[in-house]
C-alpha positions in Angstrom: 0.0 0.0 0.0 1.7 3.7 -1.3 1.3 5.7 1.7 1.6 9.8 0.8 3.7 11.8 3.2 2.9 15.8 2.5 4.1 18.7 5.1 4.3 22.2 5.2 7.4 24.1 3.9 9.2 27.2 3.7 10.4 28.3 0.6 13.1 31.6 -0.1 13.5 33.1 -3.4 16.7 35.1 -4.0 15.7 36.4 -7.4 12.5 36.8 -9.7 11.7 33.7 -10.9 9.2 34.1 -14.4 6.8 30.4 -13.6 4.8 28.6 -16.1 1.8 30.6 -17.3 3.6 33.8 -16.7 3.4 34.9 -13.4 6.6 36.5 -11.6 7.7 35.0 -8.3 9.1 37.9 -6.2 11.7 37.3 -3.8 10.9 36.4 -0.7 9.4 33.4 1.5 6.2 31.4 1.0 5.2 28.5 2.3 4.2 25.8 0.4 4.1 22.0 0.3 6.2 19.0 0.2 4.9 15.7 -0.6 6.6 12.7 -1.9 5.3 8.8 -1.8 6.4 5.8 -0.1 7.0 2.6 -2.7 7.1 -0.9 -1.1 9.4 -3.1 -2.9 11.1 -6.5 -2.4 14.4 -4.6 -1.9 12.8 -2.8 0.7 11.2 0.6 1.7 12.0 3.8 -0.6 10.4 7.2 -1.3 9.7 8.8 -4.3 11.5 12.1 -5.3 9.8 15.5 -3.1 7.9 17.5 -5.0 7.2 21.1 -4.0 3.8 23.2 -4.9 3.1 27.0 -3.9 -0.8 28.0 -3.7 -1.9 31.4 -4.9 -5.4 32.8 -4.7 -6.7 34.0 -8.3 -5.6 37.8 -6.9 -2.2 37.0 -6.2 -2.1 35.5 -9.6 -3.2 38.1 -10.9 -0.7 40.8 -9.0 2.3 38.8 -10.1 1.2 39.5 -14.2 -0.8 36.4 -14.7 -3.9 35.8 -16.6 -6.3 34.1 -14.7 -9.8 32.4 -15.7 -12.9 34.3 -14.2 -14.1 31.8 -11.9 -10.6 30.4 -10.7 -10.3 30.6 -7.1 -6.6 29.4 -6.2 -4.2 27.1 -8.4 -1.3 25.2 -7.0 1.7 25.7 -8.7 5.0 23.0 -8.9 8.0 24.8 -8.4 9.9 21.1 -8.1 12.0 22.2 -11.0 12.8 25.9 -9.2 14.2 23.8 -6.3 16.1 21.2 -8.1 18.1 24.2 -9.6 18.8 26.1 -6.1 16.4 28.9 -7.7 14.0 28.6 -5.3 15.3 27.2 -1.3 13.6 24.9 1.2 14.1 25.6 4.9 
């Protein structure tokens, strides 16, 4: 049975990051999510590779130069890649 570990996080940004869909990341710190997912195996117990998602309300979208939809509310957003590149810093 996969069991799904998620927790809180801090995340610091340096620099302004441009994310997918357009919107500008200002520096700063957010906090945001980790999850990653236990996999049973016959060689043992492992865990998938973290992955890390901000949430922004449709407004903060919007203030960081995205276009949102009319009726969107909030939309997570992975910034797994930002981390893997030291752009973005867990702690």
């Amino acid at each position: 049975m996969q069991q799904v570990q998620t927790r809180a996080v801090r995340f610091k940004v340096a620099r302004a990051i441009k994310l997918e869909l357009g919107p500008i990341l200002r520096p700063g710190v957010y906090t945001g999510t980790k999850t990653r997912t236990r996999v049973d195996s016959s060689g043992g117990v492992s865990w998938t590779p973290s992955q890390y998602k901000l949430e922004f309300s449709a407004d903060q979208l919007t203030s960081m130069g995205a276009q949102v939809k009319p009726n969107l509310i909030a939309k997570n957003i992975d910034v797994t890649k930002f981390v893997r590149l030291g752009k973005v810093i867990v702690g």
